[in-house]
Phi, psi and omega in degrees: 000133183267213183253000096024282163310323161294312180316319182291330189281298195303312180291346164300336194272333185296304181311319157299323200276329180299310170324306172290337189283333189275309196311293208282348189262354161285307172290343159285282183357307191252009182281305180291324173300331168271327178072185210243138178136358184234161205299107156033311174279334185305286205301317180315290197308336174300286174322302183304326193289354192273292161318299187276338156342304196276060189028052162283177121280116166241151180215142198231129184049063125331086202323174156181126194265165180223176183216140186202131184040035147124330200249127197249130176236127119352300178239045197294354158190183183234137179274147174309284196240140157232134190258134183052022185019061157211000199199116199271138194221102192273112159282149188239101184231147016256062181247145189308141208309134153219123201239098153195136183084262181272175162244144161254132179240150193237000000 
C-alpha cells in the first residue's frame, strides 16, 4: 500500500465518522425534542427531513432483496432509511439509542 492509498483510507474513515457523527447527532436531536410516544414512521420522516436539511442524500424504505435456503426474495425487509447509500439506519421506537452498524432512534 503507498501512502497515496493511506492517505484515501484515512480520509474515508473521517468521513464515515464525520457522517456517523451528524447522524447521530440528529438522531438525539429529535430523540430529545420529540420524546419517545410517537409512531415509527413518524421518528423516520423527521430524521430523513433532518438529514437532507443538513445536505445528507437520504432514501426511505429500501427493499434489500435476500436469499434463503436456495430461494430469492426481492423484498426480504426494508431498510428504513439509508443515508449517502453507505450507512444502514434502523429505527426503533421506544427503545434506547444504540449505535454500532445501525442506529436506533427511540
Amino acid at each position: 500500500m503507498n501512502s497515496e492509498d493511506s492517505r484515501e483510507g484515512a480520509k474515508a474513515r473521517r468521513n464515515i465518522e464525520e457522517l456517523s457523527a451528524l447522524v447521530v447527532e440528529n438522531a438525539y436531536r429529535l430523540h430529545v425534542e420529540a420524546g419517545p410516544g410517537l409512531l415509527e414512521s413518524v421518528y423516520e420522516v423527521v430524521l430523513a427531513r433532518m438529514l437532507e436539511v443538513e445536505g445528507l442524500a437520504v432514501l426511505r424504505q429500501v427493499p434489500v432483496p435476500i436469499r434463503l435456503m436456495g430461494l430469492n426474495f426481492d423484498e426480504g425487509f426494508r431498510m428504513d432509511l439509508l443515508v449517502l447509500l453507505c450507512y444502514r439506519i434502523a429505527l426503533l421506537s421506544p427503545s434506547p439509542c444504540n449505535v454500532f452498524g445501525t442506529l436506533a432512534v427511540a
